[in-house]
C-alpha positions in Angstrom: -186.2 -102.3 8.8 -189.7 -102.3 10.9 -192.7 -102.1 9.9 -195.4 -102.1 6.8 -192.6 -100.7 4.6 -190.1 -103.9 6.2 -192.9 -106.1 5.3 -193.5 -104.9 1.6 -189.7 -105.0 1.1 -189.7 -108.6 2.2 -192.8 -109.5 0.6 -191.5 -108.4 -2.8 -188.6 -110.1 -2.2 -185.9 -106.9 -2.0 -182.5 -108.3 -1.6 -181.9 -105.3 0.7 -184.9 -105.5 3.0 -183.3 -107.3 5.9 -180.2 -105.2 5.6 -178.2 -104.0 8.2 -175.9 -101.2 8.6 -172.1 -101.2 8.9 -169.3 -100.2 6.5 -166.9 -100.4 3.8 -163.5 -99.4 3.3 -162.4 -98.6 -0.5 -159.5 -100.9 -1.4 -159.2 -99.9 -5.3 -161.5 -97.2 -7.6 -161.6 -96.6 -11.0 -160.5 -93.5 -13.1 -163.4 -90.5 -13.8 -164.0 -91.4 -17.7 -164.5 -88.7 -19.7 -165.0 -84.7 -19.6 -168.9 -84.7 -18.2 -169.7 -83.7 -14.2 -170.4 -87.3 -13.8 -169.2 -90.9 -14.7 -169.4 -94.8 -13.9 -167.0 -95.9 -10.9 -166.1 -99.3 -10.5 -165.5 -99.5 -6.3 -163.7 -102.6 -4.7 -164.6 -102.6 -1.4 -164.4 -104.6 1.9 -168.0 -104.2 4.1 -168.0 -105.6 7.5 -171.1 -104.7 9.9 -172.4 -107.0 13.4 -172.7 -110.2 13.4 -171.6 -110.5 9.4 -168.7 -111.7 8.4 -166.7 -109.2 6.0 -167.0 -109.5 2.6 -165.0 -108.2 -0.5 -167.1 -106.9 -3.3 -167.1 -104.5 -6.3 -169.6 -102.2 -6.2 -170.9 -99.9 -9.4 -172.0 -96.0 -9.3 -172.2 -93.3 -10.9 -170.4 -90.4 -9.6 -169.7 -86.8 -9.5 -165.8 -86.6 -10.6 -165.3 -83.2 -7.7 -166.3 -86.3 -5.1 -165.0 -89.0 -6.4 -163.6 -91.6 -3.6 -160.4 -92.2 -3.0 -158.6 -95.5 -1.8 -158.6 -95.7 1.9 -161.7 -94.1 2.8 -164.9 -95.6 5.0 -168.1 -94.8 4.1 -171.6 -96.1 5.8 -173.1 -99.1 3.8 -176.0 -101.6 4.4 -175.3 -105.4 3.9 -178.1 -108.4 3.5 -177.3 -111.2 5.5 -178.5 -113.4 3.0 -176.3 -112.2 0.3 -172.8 -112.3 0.6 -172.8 -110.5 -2.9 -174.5 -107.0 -2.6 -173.4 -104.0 -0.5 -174.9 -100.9 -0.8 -173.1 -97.6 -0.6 -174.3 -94.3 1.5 -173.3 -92.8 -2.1 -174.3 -88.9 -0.2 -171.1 -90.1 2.0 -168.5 -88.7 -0.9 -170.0 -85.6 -0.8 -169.1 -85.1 2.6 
């Protein structure tokens, strides 16, 4: 991330500010709970992206059940180098 809005990110101390992009692969998912048109989805995923080393990690989201992921599939993500921990999901990538 460039720029003013880089530099607020960093300045307010986003964990997600120096992120860069790669992906992750769904190794398990949760069941949809429930009847509604959305729920919580528990995602246990493996992210890899340049010059990071992969990481495992479970990731939470709440979900449309018509897209709900399936084991197997590779979405875009954005990793912080700094930590190991957090992933984030391109969630608009289940509705594809």
């Amino acid at each position: 991330m460039s720029g003013e809005a880089g530099w607020l990110k960093r300045f307010f101390s986003d964990p997600m500010a120096d992120a860069v992009k790669g992906t992750a692969e769904i190794l398990a998912v949760s069941e949809p709970v429930g009847r509604g048109p959305f729920s919580k989805c528990m995602l246990d995923v493996i992210a890899a992206a340049p010059d990071i080393e992969p990481r495992t990690v479970t990731v939470e989201a709440v979900l449309r059940i018509k897209h709900w992921p399936r084991v197997g599939m590779v979405v875009p993500a954005r990793l912080p180098p700094a930590r190991p921990d957090l992933v984030a999901l391109d969630l608009e990538a289940f509705t594809r």
